[in-house]
N, C-alpha and C positions, 0 to 999 in steps of 0.2 A: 546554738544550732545554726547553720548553713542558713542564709537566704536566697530567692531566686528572685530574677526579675519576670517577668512575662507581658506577655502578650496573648489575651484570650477572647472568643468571641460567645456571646450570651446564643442563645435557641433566635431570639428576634433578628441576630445579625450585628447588636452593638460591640464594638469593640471597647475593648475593656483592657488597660493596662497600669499596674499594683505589684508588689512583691507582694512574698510567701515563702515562708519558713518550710524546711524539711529537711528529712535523713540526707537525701541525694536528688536528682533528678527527677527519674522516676517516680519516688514518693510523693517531690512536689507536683507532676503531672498528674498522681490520682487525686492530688485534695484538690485539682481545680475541676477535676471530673464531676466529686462527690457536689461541689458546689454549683456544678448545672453550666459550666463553662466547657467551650473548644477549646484547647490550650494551642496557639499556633508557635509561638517561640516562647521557649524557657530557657532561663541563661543565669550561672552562678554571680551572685553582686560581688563585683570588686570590692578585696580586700575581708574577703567571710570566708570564716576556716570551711575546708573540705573536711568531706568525713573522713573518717579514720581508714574505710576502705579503699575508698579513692585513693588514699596516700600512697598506700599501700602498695595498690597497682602502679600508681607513679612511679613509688622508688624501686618495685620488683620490673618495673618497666624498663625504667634507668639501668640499672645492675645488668640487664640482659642486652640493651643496647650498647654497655661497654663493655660486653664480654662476647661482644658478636663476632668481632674477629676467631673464636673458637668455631663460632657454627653449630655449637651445639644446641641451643635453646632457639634461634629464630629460623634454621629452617626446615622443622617441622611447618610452624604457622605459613611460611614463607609458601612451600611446598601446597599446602593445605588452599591458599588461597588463589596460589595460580590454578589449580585445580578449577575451583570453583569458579574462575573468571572462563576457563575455557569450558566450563559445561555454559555460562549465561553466553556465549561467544555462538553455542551450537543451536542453542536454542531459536527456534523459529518464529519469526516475525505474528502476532496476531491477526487475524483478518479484520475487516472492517466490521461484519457482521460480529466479531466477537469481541472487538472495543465495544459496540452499542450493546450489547447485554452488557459486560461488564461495570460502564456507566450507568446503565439504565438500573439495574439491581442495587448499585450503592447510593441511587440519587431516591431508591426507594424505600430505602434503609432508613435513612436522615427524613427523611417522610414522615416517619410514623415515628421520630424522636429520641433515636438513638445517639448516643454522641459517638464523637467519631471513629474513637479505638474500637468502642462497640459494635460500631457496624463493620467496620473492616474485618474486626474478628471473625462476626456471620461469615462474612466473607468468603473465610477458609472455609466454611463448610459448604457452601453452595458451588453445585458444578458448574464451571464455565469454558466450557471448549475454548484450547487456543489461551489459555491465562491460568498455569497451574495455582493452586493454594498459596505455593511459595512465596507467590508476587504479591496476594494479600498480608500474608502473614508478616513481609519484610516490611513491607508501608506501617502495617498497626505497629512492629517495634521502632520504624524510625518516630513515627507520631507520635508515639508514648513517650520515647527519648525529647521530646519537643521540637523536632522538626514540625516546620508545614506540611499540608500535603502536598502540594506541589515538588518541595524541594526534594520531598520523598520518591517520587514517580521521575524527577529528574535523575536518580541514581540509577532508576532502572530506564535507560532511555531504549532498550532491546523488546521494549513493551509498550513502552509510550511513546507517543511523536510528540515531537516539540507543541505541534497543535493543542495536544492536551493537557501538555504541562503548563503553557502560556494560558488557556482558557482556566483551568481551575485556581493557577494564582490571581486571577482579573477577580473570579468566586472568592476566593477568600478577602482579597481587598474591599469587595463591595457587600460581603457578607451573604451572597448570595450561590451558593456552594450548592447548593440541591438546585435551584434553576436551571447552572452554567453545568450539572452534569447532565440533566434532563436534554439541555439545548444540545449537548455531544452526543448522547445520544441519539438524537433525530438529526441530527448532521451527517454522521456515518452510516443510520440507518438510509438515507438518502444515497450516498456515495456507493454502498453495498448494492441497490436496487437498481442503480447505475449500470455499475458493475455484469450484475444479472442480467440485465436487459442486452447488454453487449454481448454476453457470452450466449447469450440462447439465440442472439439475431445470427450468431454464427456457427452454433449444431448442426443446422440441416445442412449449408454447403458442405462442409466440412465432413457429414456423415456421405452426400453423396458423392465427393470428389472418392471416398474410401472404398466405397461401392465401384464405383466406378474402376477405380486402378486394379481393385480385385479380379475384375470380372475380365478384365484384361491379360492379366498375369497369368489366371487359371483356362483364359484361352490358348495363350502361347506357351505355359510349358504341359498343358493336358493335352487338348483339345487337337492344337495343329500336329504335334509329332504324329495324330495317328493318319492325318489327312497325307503328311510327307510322306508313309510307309508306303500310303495307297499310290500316291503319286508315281513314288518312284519305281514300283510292282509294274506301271505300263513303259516299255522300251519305245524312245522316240517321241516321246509326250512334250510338245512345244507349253509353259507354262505362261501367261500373263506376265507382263512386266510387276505388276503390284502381286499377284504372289509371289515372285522370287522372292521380290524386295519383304515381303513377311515369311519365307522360310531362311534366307538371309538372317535380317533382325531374330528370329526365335533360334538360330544357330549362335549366335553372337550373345545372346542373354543367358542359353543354357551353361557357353562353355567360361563365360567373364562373369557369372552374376555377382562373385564373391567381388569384384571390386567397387562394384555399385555402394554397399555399403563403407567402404576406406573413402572414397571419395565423398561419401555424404557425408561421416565423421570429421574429413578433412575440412570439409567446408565450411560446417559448423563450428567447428575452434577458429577458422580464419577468420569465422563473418563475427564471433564473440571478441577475436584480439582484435580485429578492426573498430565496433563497438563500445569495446574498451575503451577506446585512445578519445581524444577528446573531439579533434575533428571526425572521425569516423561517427561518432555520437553527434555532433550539429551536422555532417552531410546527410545522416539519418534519418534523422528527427526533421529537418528540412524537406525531405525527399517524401517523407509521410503528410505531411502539409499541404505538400501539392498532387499528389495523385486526386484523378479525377471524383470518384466517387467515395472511397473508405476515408479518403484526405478531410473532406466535407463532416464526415461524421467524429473524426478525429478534433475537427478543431471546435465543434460542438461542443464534445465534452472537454475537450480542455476550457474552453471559455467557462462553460457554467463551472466547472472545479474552480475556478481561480475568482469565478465571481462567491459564488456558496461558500469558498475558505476565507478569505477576507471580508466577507459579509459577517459570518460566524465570530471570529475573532474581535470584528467594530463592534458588534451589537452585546458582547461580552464584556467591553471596557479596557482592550488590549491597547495598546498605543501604537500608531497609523505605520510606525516605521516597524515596528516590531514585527504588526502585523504583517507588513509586505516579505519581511524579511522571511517570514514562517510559511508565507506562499509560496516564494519562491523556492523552498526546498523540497513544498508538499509536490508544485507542478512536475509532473515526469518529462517534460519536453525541454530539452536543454532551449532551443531558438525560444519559447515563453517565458522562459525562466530567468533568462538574460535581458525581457524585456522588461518582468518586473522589476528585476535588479534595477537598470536604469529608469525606473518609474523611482523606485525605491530615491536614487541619486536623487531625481530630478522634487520629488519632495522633501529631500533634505535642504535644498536651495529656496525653499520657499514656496514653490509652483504648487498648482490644484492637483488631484489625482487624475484628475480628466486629460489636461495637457501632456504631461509624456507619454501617458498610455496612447492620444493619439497621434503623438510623433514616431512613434516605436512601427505606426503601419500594418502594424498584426491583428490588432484589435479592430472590429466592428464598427461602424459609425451607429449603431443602434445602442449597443454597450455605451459610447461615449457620451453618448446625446442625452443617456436616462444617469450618467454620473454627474453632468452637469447640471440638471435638475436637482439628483440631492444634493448636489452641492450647494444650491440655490437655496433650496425649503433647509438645510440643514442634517437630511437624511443621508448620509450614503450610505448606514449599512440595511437601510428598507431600500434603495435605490439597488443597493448588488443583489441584494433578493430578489428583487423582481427581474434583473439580469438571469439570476441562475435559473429562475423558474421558464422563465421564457426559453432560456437556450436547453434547457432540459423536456420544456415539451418540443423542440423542436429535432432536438436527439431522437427522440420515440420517433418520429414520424419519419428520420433521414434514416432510423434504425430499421421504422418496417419497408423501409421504398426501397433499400441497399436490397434487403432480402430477397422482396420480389423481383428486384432485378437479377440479382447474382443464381435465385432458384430455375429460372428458364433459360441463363445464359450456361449453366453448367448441365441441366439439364442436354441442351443443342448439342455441347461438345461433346459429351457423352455417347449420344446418340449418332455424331459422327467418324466418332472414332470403332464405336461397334458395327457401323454402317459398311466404314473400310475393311471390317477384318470380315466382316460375311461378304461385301465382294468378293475378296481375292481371293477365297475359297471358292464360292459359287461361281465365279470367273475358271476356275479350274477346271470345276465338276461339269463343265460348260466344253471346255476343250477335250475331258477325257470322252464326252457324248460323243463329239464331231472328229474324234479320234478312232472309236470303235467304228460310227458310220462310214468312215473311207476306209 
């Protein structure tokens, strides 16, 4: 009989590594189940017959790879699998909020003592918005097959970020697999509340800029036509310079409005192909940095992201470079992204994490001053926590002060643009009076 070699880890976390006899694979992954083991790598011992099915496959394998030049036997499968790449191709990225259930479910599974195929299995049956069954069901057969979990969740990377395929192999290494998904969990539930908090600071301008344009549109193409009729019923009627200028404008939106939209379309593909390109992307990303107020709130959260993601990863057991490496592709800001880079460089030459990040210029001297302290006592990844915590309460606060600013400044404009357009009406209805009195 076949032997394997393995690699398994006990319920306590100990790693455990022995052969074992079996039919195939598979069989030998359930005798380490029944025996109360994770099985993370199984691997046939050199030089030990395969089974007889296995051969099998080999040599009907063989037979069809040299008979491939016909086309008849591979490409169905061929056919079959590009398929399948381009449905995992269409499929949609998960949100943050639906990595932390998905984590949070499986780190509750292993909880109560399930091993691991078994709980992946639960898996498929529990609904998880955003992460169909499929992506469980594929992990529990690479696991069974004796993959890691990690190595597993790296096949599907259209579901996983690298962040979490790095953090749960640090989990398996240290045997701490329910902690490291528990701690992912409460990372993205983090990032997700982030998230939230940014989108709600910005409903209300945005519901009342909508308001606003409305009210505007349904004055110029309702409201004024009917004041024009009246206007132009009196012979000799001198108008206001500022009504012309808005029966002008409402003759020029009625008879062009169709281009309003080509030009917005157009502009949108130019400002996306500029965006595209790589400097369009740092002029961007730059130009967001420094605008006055949203810029301030912008680099808020980029600071606590970059401190929270590599804080996450250190306190995980990731290694320092790895971990910069997995910041750097988590950050959205190309100008951040290129600083960690060269953080990243400047820690491969030996330096502290604290010196290039403060030669790069972007980063805080508050950031810097509390890196160099863990780096003193030995902490940095309590050191970046207390970084993201602070730049995250300071987010809420730039979050609610943006608001109340942006809420009476759009409020004003509003009001002065409805201000204008009942002028130049009442400016009218003004001259037809002193029009009938002469």
């Amino acid at each position: 009989m076949p032997q394997f070699s393995y690699k398994a880890r006990r319920r306590s976390g100990e790693l455990v590594e022995d052969v074992i006899d079996g039919a195939d694979r598979p069989a030998a992954v359930a005798q380490l189940q029944k025996l109360g083991l994770m099985p993370v790598r199984v691997e046939p011992m050199k030089g030990s017959s395969a089974p007889a099915a296995a051969k099998s496959r080999g040599s009907s394998g063989s037979a069809n790879s040299s008979s491939s030049g016909t086309g008849s036997d591979s490409t169905p499968d061929s056919g079959k699998s590009s398929f399948s790449r381009l449905l995992r191709r269409r499929r949609p990225k998960p949100k943050l909020q639906e990595l932390a259930t998905f984590t949070q479910q499986l780190a509750n599974l292993l909880k109560a003592g399930m091993p691991l195929t078994m709980a992946l299995q639960s898996m498929t049956s529990i609904t998880s918005r955003g992460i169909p069954s499929e992506v469980a069901r594929q992990l529990r057969q690479d696991v069974t097959e004796g993959r890691s979990l990690s190595d597993s969740m790296a096949k599907q990377g259209e579901v996983f970020p690298p962040i979490v395929v790095n953090m749960v192999r640090a989990g398996e290494q240290s045997g701490a697999l329910e902690e490291v998904l528990r701690r992912q969990s409460t990372h993205f539930e983090r990032f997700a509340e982030v998230q939230a908090k940014f989108k709600s600071a910005m409903i209300y301008p945005l519901v009342v800029c909508a308001v606003g344009v409305a009210l505007v549109v349904f004055f110029m193409a309702v409201m004024l036509p009917k004041f024009m009729t009246l206007f132009e019923s009196i012979p000799g009627l001198e108008l206001p310079a500022t009504t012309l200028l808005l029966i002008q404008s409402s003759r020029f939106l009625t008879k062009w409005w169709w281009l309003f939209p080509i030009l917005g379309a157009l502009f949108v593909m130019l400002f996306r192909r500029y965006r595209a390109s790589r400097e369009g992307r740092r002029s961007l990303d730059r130009l967001v940095l420094r605008l006055p107020i949203f810029g301030h709130v912008v680099r808020l959260n980029l600071f606590g992201q970059f401190a929270r993601t590599l804080g996450t990863l250190l306190r995980n057991g990731v290694p320092v470079l790895q971990a910069l490496k997995i910041t750097e592709q988590i950050v959205p800001n190309v100008i951040i992204a290129e600083a960690v880079a060269k953080t990243r460089e400047g820690v491969t030459d030996g330096k502290t994490l604290a010196q290039p990040l403060a030669r790069s210029g972007l980063f805080p001297q508050l950031m810097i001053d509390l890196l160099k302290i863990g780096e003193e006592t030995g902490d940095i990844p309590g050191a970046l926590e207390n970084v993201a915590e602070t730049y995250e309460r300071d987010l809420n606060l730039a979050l609610r002060a943006m608001t109340n600013l942006i809420e009476p400044m759009m409020i004003v404009g509003i009001a002065i643009i409805v201000g204008f357009l009942l002028m130049s009406v009442m400016s009218a209805m003004f001259a037809i009076t002193q029009s009938i009195q002469r």
